[in-house]
N, C-alpha and C positions, 0 to 999 in steps of 0.2 A: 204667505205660504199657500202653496196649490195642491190640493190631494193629488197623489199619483193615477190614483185611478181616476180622475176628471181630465188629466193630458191623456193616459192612457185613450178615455173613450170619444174624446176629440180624435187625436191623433188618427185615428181607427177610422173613424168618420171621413176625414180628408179622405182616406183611400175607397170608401165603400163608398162616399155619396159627392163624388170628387165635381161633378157637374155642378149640383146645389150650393155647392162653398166656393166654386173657381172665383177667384179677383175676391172673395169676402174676406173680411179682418175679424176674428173673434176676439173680445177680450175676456181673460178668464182672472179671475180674483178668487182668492179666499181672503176670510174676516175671521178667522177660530183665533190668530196668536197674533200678537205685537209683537215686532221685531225684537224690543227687548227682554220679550218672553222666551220669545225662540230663541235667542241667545243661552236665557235661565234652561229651559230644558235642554237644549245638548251640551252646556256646563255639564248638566249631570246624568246628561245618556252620555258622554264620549271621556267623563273623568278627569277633564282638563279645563281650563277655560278656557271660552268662547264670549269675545268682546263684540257688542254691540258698537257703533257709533254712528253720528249722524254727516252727511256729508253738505260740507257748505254747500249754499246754492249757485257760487260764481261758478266752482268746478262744478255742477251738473249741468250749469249753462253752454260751460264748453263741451260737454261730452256730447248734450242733446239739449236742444232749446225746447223740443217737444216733451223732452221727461219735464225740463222744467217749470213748465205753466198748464201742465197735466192735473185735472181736480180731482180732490179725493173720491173714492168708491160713494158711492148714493149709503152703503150699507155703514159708512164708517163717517160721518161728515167731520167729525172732531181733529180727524187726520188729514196731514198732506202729503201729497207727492213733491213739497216742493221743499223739504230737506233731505232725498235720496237717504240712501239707508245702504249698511253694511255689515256684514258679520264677518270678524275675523279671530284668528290664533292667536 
């Protein structure tokens, strides 16, 4: 999960400092919620449930080979990017 106001002041950036970022890749991470945290809280901010689940990694192969051998955040080592993740109804 990414604070809004951290795309918010990227975004903003792109257009005020559009020179200094041409052709750069930023990556933005947050580390405050585990996806099956955020699942627990909009359960009970939206009053319905909201299913966590984890997505095999053959289908994240097909989608992106890049998502898939992507390593976890420096901030989270215990985690991987290589069981894709989903939140649904």
């Amino acid at each position: 999960m990414i604070a809004v106001d951290d795309i918010d002041w990227f975004g903003a950036r792109a257009f005020t400092d559009a020179a200094a970022l041409n052709r750069r890749e930023i990556d933005l991470a947050g580390d405050v919620r585990t996806m099956p945290k955020a699942a627990e809280v909009l359960t009970e901010a939206l009053g319905r449930p909201i299913a966590f689940g984890q997505t095999p990694i053959e289908q994240v192969r097909q989608y992106s080979k890049d998502m898939a051998v992507r390593p976890p955040h420096r901030s989270q080592p215990h985690l991987s990017w290589l069981s894709g993740a989903r939140l649904s109804t």
